[in-house]
C-alpha positions as YAML, in Angstrom:
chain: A
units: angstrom
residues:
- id: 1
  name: UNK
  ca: [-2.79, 12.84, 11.56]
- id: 2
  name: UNK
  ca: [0.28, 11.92, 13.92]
- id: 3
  name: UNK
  ca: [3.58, 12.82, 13.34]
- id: 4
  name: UNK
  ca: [6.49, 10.33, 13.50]
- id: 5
  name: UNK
  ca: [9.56, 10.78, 15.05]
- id: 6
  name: UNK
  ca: [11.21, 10.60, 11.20]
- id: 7
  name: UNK
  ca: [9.35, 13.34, 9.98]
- id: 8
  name: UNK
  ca: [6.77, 11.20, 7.85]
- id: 9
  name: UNK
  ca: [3.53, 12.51, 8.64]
- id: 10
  name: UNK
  ca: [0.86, 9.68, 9.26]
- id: 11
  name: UNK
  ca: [-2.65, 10.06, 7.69]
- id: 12
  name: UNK
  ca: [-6.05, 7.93, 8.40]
- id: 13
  name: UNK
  ca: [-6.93, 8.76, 5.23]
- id: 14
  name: UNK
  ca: [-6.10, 8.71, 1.57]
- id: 15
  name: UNK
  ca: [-7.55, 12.14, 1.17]
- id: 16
  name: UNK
  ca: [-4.43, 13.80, 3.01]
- id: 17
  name: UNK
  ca: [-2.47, 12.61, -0.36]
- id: 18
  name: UNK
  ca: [-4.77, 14.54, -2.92]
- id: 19
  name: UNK
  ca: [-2.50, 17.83, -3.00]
- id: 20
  name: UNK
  ca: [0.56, 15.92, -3.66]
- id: 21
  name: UNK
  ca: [1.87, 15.25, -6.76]
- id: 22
  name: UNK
  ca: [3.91, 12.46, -8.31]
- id: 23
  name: UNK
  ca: [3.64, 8.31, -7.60]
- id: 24
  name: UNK
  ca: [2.50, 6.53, -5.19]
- id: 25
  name: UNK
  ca: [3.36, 3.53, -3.54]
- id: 26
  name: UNK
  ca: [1.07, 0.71, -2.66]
- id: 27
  name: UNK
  ca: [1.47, -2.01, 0.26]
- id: 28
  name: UNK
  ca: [-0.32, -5.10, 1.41]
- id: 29
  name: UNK
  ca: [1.25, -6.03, 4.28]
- id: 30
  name: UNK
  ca: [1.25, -9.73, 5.56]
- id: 31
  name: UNK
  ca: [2.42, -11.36, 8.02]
- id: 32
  name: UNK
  ca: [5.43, -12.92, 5.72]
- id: 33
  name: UNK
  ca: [5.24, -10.82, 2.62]
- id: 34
  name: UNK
  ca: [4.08, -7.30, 1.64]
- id: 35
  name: UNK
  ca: [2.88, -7.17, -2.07]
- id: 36
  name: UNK
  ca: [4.16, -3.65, -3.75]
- id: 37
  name: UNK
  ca: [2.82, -1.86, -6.49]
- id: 38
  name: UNK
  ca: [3.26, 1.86, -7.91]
- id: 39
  name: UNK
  ca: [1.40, 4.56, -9.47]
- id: 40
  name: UNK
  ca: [2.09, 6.26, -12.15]
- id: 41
  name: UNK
  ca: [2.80, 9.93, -12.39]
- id: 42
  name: UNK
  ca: [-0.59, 10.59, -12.92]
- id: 43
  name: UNK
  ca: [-2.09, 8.87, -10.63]
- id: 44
  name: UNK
  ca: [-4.38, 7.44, -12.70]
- id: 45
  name: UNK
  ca: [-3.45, 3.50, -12.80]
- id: 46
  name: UNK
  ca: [-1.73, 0.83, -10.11]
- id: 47
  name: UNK
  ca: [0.80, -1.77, -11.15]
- id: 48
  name: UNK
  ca: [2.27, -4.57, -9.40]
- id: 49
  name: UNK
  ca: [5.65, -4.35, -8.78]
- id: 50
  name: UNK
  ca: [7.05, -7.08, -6.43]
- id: 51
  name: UNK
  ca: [6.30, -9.17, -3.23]
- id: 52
  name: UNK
  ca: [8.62, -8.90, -0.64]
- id: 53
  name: UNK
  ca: [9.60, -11.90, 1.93]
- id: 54
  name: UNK
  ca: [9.42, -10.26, 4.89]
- id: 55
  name: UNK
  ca: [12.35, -10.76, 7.11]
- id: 56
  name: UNK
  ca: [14.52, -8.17, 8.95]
- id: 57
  name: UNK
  ca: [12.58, -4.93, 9.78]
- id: 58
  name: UNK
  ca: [15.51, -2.38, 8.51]
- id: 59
  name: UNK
  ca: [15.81, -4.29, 5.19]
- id: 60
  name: UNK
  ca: [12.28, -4.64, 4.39]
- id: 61
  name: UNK
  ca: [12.06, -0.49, 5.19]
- id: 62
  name: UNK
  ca: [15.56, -0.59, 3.48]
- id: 63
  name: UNK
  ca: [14.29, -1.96, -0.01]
- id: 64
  name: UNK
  ca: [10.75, -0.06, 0.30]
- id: 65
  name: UNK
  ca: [12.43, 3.34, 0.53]
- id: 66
  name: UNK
  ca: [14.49, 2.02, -2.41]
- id: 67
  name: UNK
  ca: [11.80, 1.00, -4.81]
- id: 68
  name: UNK
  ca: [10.06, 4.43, -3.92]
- id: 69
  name: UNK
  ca: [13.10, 6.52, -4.77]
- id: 70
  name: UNK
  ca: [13.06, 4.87, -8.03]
- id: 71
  name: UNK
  ca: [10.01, 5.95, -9.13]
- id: 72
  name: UNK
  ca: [10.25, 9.13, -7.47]
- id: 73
  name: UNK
  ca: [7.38, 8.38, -5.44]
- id: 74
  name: UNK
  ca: [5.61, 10.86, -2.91]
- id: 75
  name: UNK
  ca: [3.75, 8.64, -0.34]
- id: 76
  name: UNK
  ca: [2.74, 5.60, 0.57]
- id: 77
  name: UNK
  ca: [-0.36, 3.96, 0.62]
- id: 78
  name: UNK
  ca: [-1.20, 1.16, 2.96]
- id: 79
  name: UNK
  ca: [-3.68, -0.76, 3.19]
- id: 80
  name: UNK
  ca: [-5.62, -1.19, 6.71]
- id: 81
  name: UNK
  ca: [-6.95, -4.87, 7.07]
- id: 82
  name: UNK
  ca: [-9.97, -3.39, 9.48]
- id: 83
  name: UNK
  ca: [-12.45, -6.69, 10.22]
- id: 84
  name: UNK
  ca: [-15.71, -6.49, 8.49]
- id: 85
  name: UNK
  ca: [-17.79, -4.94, 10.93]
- id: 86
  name: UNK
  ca: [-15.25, -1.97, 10.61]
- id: 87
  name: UNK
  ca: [-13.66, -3.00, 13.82]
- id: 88
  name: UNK
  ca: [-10.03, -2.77, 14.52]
- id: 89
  name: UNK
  ca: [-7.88, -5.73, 15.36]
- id: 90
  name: UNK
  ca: [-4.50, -7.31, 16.04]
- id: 91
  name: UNK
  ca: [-3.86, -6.95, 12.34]
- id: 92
  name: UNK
  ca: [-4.69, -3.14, 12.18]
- id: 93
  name: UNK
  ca: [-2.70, -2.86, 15.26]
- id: 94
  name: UNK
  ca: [0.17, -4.49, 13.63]
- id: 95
  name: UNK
  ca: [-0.15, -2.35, 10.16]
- id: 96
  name: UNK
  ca: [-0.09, 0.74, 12.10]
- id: 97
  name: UNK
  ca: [3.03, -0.35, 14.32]
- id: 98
  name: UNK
  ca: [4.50, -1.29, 10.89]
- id: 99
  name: UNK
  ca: [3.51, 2.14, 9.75]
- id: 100
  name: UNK
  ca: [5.17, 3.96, 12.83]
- id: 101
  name: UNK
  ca: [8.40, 2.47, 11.79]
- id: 102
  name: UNK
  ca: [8.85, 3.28, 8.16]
- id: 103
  name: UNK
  ca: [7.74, 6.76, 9.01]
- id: 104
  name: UNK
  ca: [10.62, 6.78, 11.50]
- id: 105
  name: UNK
  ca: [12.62, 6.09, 9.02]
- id: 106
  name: UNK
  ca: [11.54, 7.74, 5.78]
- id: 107
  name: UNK
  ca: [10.24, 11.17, 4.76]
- id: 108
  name: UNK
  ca: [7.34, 10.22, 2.63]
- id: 109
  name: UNK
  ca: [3.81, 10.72, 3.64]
- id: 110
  name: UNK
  ca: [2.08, 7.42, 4.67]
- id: 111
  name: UNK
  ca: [-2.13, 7.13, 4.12]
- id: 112
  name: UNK
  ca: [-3.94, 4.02, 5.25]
- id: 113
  name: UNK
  ca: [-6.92, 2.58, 2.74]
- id: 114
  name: UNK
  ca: [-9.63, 0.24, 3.92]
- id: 115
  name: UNK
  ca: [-8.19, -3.08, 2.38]
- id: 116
  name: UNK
  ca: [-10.99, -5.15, 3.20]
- id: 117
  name: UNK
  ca: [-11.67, -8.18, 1.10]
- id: 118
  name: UNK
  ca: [-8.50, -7.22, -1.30]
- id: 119
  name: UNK
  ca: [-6.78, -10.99, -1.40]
- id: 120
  name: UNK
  ca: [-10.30, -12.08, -1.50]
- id: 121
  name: UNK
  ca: [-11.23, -10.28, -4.98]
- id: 122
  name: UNK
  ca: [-7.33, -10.60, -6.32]
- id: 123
  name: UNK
  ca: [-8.15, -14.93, -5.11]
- id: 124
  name: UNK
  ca: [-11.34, -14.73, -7.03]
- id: 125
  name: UNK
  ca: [-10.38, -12.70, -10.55]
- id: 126
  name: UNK
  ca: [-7.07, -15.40, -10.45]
- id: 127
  name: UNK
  ca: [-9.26, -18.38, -10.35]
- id: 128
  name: UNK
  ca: [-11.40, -17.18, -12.72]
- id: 129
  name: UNK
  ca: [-8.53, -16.24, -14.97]
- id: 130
  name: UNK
  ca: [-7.62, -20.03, -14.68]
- id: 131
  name: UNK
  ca: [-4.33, -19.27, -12.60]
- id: 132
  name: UNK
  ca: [-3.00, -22.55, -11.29]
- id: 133
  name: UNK
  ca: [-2.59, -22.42, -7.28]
- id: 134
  name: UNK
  ca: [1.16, -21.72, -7.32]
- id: 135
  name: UNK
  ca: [0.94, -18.49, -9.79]
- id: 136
  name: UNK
  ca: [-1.56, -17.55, -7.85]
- id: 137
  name: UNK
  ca: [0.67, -17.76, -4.51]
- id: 138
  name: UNK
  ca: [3.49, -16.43, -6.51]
- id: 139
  name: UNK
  ca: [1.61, -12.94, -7.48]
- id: 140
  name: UNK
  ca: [-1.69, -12.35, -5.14]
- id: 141
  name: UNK
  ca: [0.31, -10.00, -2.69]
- id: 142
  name: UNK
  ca: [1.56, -7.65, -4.94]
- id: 143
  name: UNK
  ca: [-1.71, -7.92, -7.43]
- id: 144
  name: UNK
  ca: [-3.61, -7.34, -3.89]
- id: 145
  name: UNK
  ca: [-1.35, -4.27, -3.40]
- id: 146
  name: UNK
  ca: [-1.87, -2.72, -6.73]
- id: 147
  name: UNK
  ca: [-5.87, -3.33, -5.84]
- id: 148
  name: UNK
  ca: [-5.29, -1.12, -2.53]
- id: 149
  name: UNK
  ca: [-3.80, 1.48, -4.62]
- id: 150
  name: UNK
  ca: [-5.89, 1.40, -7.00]
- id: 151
  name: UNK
  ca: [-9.25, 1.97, -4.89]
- id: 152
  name: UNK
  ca: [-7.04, 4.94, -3.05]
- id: 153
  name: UNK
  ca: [-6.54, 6.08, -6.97]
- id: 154
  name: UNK
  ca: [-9.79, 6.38, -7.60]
- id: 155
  name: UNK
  ca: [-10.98, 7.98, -4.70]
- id: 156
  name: UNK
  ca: [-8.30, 10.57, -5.06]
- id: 157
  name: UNK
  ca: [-9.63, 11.14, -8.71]
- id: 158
  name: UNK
  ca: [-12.95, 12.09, -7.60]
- id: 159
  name: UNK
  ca: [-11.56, 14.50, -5.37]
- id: 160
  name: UNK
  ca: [-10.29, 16.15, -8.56]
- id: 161
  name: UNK
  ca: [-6.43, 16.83, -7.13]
- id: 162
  name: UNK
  ca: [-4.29, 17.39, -9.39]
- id: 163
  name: UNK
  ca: [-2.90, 14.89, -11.34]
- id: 164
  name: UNK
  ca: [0.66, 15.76, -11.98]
...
């Protein structure tokens, strides 16, 4: 664990999240979005919530600290796009930079989950559902977030923390 300037500890993994209690918050960060979904209280299921168009730093930490004061959330989880051989590259080195500032600037916990092959299994259940190529451009980020949070979810469950 690291600890950021803004309080908000940094964890490598999910597991530093099981004591807590309350939501969490899910994020698939791209390059020009970052798909958002939520827990519920219980940690026991992941929704999609929205996909935001990344533009301004401040404002996209802005309207993430806002969605997870609305659901009273307490930590993030985002997920860590490691390459397949479990290797870190440009884009791990640009989720954890992206990490380092929201932790600056909010007090929530942030935990990193292996996102590997998210899009890819959110691409394939949306073509299989028949989704035509611009709903599936319209909701795969935040569908891929609430598949991060999800696999976090369930990891925490078999942990057996508490669930309230």
């Amino acid at each position: 664990m690291s600890q950021s300037p803004g309080n908000a500890p940094i964890h490598d993994d999910v597991t530093a999240l099981a004591e807590g209690r309350g939501p969490l918050i899910g994020l698939d960060l791209g390059t020009k979005t970052i798909g958002v979904a939520a827990s519920d209280g219980l940690r026991m299921t992941a929704s999609p919530l929205e996909t935001i168009r990344r533009g301004k730093l401040m404002a996209d930490i802005a309207r993430l600290g806002e969605l997870a004061a609305a659901r009273g959330a307490a930590g993030y989880v985002l997920g860590l796009p490691r390459n397949m051989d479990g290797s870190d590259g440009p884009r791990v080195q640009a989720t954890r930079a992206f990490a380092r500032n929201l932790a600056a600037h909010q007090r929530l916990p942030i935990a990193f989950w292996d996102e590997r092959l998210s899009t890819v299994a959110v691409e394939r259940m949306l073509i299989e559902a028949d989704s035509s190529r611009k709903r599936r451009s319209e909701v795969v980020d935040k569908l891929a977030a609430a598949y991060i949070l999800q696999g976090a979810l369930d990891r925490l469950a078999c942990l057996g923390g508490p669930r309230l």
